[in-house]
N, C-alpha and C positions, 0 to 999 in steps of 0.2 A: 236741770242738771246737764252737765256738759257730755257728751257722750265719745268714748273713745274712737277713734282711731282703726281702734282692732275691735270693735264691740261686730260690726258685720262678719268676718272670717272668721270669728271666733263662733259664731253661728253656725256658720256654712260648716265649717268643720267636725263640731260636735252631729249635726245632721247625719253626716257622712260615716262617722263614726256606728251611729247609734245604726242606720241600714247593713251597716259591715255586722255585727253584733246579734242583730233581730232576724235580718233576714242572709243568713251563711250559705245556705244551698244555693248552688246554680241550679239541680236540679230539682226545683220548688215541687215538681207535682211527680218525682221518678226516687226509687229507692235507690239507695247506692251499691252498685254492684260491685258483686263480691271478688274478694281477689286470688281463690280458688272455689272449685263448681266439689260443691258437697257430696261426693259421687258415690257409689258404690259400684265396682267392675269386676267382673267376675269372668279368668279366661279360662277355657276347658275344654273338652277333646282336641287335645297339644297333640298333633299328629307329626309328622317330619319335612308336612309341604303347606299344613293349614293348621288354625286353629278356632274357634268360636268364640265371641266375644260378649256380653251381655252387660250393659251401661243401666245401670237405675239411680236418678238423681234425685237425693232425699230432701233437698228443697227447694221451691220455685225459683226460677233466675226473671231478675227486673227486666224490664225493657220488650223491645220487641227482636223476637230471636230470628237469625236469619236462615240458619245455617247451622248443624252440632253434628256429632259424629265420634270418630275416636283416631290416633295419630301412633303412627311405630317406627321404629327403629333401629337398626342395628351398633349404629357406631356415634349414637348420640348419647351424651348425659340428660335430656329433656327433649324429645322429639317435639314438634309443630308442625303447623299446617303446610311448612312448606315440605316436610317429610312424606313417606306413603302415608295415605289417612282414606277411610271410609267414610263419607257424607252424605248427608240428610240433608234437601232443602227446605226451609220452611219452618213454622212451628214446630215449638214440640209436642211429641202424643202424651196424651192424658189414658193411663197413668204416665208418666216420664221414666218407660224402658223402652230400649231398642237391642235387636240381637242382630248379629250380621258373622259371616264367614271372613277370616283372613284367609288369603289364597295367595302361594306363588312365593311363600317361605322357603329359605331356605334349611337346611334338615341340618342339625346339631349344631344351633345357632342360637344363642343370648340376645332379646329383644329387649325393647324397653316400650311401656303403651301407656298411655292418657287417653281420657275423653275429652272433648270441647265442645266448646258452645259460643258461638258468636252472636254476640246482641249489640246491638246499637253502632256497628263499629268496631266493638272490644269482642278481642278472644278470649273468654277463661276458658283455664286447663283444670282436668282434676288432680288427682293424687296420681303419682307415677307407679305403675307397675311392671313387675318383670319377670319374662320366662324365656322356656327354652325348647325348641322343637327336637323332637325325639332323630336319637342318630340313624336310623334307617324307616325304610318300609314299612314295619315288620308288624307295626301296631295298628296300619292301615288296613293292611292283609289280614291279619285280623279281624277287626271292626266292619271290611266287606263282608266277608263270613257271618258274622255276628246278626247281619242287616239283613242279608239274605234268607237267612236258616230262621230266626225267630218268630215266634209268630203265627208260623205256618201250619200248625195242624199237627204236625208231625213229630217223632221225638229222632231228637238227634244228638250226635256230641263228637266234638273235634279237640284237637290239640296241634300246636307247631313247635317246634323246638329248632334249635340250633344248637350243633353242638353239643347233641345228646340234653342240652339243657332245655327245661320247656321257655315258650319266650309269650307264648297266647293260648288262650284256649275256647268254648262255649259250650254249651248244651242248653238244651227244652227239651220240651214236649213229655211226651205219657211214654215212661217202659212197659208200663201196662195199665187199661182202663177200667173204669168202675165194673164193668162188667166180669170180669176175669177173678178168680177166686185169690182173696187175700185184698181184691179192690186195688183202687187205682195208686199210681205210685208213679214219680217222675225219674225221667231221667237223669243222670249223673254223670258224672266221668267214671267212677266205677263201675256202671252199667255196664253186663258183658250180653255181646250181641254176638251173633257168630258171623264171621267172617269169611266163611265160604274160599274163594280160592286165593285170600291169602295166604292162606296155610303152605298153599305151594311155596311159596318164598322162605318161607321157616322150614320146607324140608330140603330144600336147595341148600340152605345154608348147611344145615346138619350134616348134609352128605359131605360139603366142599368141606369143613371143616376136620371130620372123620378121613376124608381121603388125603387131606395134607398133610394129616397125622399118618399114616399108613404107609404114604410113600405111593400112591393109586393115582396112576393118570387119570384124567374125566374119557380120553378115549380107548379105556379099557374095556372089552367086552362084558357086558352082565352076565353071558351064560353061565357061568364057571362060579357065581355066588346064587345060581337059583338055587331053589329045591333039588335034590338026585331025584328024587323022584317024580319032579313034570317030565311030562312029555313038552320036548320041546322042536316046535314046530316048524316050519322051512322058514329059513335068515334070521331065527333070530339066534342066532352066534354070530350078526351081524350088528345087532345093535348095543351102541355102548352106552356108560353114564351118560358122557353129554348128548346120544342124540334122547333120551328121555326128559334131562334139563332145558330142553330147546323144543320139544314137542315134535323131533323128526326121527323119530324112533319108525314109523311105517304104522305102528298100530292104530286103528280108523275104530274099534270099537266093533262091537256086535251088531250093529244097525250102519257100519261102511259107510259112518261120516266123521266130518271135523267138527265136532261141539261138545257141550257139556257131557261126560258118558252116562250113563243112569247107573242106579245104587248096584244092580246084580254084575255090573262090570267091576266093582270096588272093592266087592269083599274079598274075603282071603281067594274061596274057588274059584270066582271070577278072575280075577288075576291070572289064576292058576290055567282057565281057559284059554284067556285073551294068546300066552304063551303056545299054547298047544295049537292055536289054529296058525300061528306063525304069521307074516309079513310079507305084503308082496312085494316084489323085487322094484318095481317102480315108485312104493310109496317111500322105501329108506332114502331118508336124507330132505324130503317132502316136508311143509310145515305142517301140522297136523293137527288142531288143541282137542289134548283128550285127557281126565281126568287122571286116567289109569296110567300114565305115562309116573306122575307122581306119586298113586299108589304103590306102585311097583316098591318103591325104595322103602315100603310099610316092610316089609321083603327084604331088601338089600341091606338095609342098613344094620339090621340085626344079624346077617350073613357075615356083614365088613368086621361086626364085634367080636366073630366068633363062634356065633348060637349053631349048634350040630343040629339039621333037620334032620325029624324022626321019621318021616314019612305017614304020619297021622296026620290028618288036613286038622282036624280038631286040637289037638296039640299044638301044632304049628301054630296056625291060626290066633292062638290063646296069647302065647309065648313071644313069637315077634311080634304081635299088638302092643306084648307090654312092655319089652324091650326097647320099642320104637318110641310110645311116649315117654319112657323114662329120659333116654336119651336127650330129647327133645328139653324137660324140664329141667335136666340136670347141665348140661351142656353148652345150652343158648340160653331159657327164660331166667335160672337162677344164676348164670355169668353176667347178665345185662340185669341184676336185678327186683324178678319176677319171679312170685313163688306162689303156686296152685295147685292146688289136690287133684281137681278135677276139668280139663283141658277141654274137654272132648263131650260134654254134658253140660244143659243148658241149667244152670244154677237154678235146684229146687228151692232153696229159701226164698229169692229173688229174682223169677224167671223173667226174661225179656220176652215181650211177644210179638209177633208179626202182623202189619196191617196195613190195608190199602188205603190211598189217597189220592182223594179226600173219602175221608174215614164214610164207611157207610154207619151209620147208625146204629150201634146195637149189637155190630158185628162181631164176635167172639178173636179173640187175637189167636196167630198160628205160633205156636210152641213145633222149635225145630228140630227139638228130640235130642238124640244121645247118636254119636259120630263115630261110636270108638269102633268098629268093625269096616269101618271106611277111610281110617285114617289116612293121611296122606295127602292126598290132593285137597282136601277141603275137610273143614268139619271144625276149625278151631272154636270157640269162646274169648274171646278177646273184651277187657275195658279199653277204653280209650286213654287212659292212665298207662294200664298193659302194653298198649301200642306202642305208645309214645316211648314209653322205656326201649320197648325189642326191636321196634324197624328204626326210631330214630338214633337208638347206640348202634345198630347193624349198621349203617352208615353215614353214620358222622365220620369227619376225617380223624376224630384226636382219639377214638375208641377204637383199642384191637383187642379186648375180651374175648370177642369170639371170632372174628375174621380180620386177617392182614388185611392190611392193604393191597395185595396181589388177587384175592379171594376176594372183597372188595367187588374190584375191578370185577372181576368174573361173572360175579351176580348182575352189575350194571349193566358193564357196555358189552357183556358175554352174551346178555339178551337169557339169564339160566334163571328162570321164573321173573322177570321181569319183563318189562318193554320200556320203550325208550321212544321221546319225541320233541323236536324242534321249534321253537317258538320267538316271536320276538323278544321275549324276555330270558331266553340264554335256554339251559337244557334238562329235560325234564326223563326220569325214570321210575318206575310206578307198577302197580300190579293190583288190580281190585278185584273185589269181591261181588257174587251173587246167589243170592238164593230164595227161589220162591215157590209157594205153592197156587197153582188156581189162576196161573198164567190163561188158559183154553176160556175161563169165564170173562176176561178182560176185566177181572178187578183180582188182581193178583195178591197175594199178601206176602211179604218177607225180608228181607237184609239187601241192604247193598252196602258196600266199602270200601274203603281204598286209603292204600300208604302210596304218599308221593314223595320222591327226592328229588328235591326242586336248587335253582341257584344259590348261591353264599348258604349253604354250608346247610339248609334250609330242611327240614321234615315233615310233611304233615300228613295226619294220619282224622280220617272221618268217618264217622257213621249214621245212618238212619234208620228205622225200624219202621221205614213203610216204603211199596213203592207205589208208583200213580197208577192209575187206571185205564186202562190200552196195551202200550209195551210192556206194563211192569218194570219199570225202570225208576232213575232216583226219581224221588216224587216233584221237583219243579223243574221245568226247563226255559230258554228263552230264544232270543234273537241268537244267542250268542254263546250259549251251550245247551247240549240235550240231554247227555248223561252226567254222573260221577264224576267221569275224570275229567272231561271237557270244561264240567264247572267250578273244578280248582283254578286247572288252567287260564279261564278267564277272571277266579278273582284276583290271579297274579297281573293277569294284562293291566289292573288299573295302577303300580308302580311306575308306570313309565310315564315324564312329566316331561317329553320331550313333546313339544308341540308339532313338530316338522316330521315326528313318525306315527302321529295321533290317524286312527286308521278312518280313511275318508269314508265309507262304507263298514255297514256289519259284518262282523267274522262271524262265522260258527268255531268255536273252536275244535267241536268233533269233528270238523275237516284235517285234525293235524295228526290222528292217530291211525297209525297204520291198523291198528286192529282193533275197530271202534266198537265191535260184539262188546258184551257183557260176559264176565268172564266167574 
């Protein structure tokens, strides 16, 4: 039979066919990779400068991988490699998660992220997602605090507000431990701890407040609202409100120094002494920190109402006590707020106790007792709830409930129960608290505290219910603060992300406070 023509190419061709057909892959011995990476990302603590990122890929990718990571964005619909990206060389880990830090965001900024993976040449992307970093600091500042304080042994509890609003807050640790009757029980934000001489700043207020109602200059003489019947002693028809608001009244206390005074200086008689033994002529006008200086106004401020002294020390005594907290409760904590039966008493259902750190073992906690015949300079009961309400409306700018903005000013930069200190991070006004007992044994037990009024508009107010063992001070310190206040101050120093002020050596920051005592 004759054979065609076309019988060869019609061969070849069919051949060719049937290898296009059978064998389709170029990549005979490789799966085909996929045309997005089956990911799951998860972004979280969205800060205002960073955020954390966590990539888990739910199924193997072919090939051999060179290179994956993850890819962001500002002002892209799909970021790539050739965007900011975080990379991994190499395989990938078994299991197929990685976590890494974004750093160097900008702060109330709309991102766009992916993950990738580069194999053989090809980049897949994952599923796109998208956030937003927070418009200030504020949750940074926070979250130092957070980092610092937990953990530690200790019970503590903080709040920040702006704008009288809270904006952050924390707490741990034990209000009181197994050992203590009722057992153990944690800290809260309702946890009332006493606060020791921030009180002073709650009666500063009450006076300014009272005398701007009244029409009473701050440099009016006190003698003229004492008792008739002290004896009053040489200069002091020298001394006015504000040198008592500023601690240069002359009065040095029964023991003729400048520090905490002791309880027999506080009470009513005492007071009534302090006046009788009068002022020497070189200490008026002199800085002086003495309890009693704010005592005094336990005294005044019931005279500024009105109250007729009977000349019974016991009457007396009774009567402006209760005059004085009323005021106090009626005036300031229930204008901002705040409403408490009992100010000046350490809450029997739920008492807070005092203890050193690191906790000795077994050690019974110090209950700080009952304030109310000391009132004045120190002795409040404050939550951290509490706080935040009365120092951070006392000075926010948009709240005048209880103080103008003139009064304000007076309490601040007046220096009238407060202090004031300079920092790289703009300017700071403050006043803390101290109390303890068994300081002499070097394992002291009791409160520290402190309200800060810090930049943009900023409040924060903190506590702990132990202090460390040596100084008796707040219970941790570092490179970089030693007390209370030092260690606000430096969890504000980490807002600054200016590289070119980043400090080439350690600070202390208890280098910036003119009167770094415990107060």
């Amino acid at each position: 039979m004759k054979r065609s023509k076309f019988y060869l190419p019609t061969i070849i061709c069919v051949s060719l066919l049937t290898i296009v057909f059978f064998f389709p892959a170029c990549r005979n011995d490789k799966d085909p990779l996929p045309l997005v990476l089956a990911d799951s990302t998860g972004i979280y603590d969205i800060l205002d400068n960073t955020a954390k990122v966590t990539v888990s890929l739910m199924e193997s990718v072919p090939g051999s991988v060179t290179r994956y990571g993850f890819v962001w964005g500002e002002n892209t619909a799909s970021p790539t490699i050739s965007d900011s990206k975080i990379e991994f060389n190499g395989a990938l880990p078994s299991p197929v998660r990685y976590t890494s830090l974004m750093q160097g965001l900008k702060k109330n900024t709309e991102y766009r992220l992916r993950a990738f993976v580069e194999t053989d040449g090809t980049v897949i992307y994952g599923a796109l997602r998208t956030f937003s970093t927070q418009p200030d600091y504020v949750k940074r500042l926070v979250q130092t605090l957070n980092d610092s304080l937990k953990g530690k042994g200790f019970g503590y509890s903080f709040i920040v507000t702006r704008k009288a609003e809270i904006v952050g807050e924390g707490f741990g640790g034990f209000q009181a431990r197994s050992i203590e009757q009722g057992g153990e029980r944690l800290v809260s934000l309702d946890s009332k701890m006493q606060v020791a001489s921030m009180t002073k700043t709650i009666t500063s207020v009450a006076f300014l407040k009272l005398a701007e109602e009244k029409g009473i200059p701050i440099n009016t003489p006190i003698i003229t609202y004492l008792p008739p019947s002290w004896t009053k002693g040489i200069n002091t028809d020298r001394i006015t409100f504000g040198d008592l608001l500023k601690h240069r009244s002359g009065i040095t206390g029964f023991n003729e120094a400048c520090q905490n005074g002791a309880f027999a200086e506080n009470i009513y008689r005492g007071l009534k002494s302090l006046i009788q033994r009068g002022v020497r002529t070189d200490n008026i006008g002199k800085f002086c920190y003495q309890n009693a200086n704010f005592g005094m106004y336990r005294v005044l401020i019931p005279a500024l109402l009105g109250y007729q002294f009977t000349g019974n020390d016991q009457v007396d005594d009774e009567a402006t006590r209760v005059m004085y907290e009323n005021y106090i409760k009626e005036n300031v904590f229930a204008k901002l707020g705040v409403t408490s039966s009992e100010i000046f008493v350490n809450p029997s259902q739920s008492p807070v106790y005092g203890y050193d750190h690191p906790y000795t073992e077994g050690g019974i906690g110090y209950d700080a007792g009952d304030f109310t015949n000391t009132a004045g300079g120190y002795g409040l009961y404050l939550s951290a709830r509490e706080a935040a309400k009365i120092y951070g409306g006392l000075f926010s700018t948009t709240d005048v409930s209880v103080l103008s903005a003139a009064m304000k000013d007076s309490v601040l930069t007046g220096g009238m129960a407060s202090y004031s200190t300079i920092t790289p991070q703009g300017k700071f006004f403050y006043h803390d608290g101290w109390w303890q007992f068994g300081l002499v044994t070097g394992k002291a037990k009791g409160f520290r505290s402190l309200w800060m009024k810090c930049p943009d508009d900023l409040t924060v107010v903190i506590f702990t219910n132990a202090l460390r063992n040596g100084d008796g001070l707040f219970p941790i310190r570092s490179d970089f603060y030693s007390d209370i206040t030092s260690y606000v101050l430096w969890a504000f120093s980490g807002i600054n992300t200016n590289e070119n002020s980043r400090r080439s050596q350690p600070v202390n920051f208890h280098n910036y406070l003119q009167h770094p005592e415990p107060h």
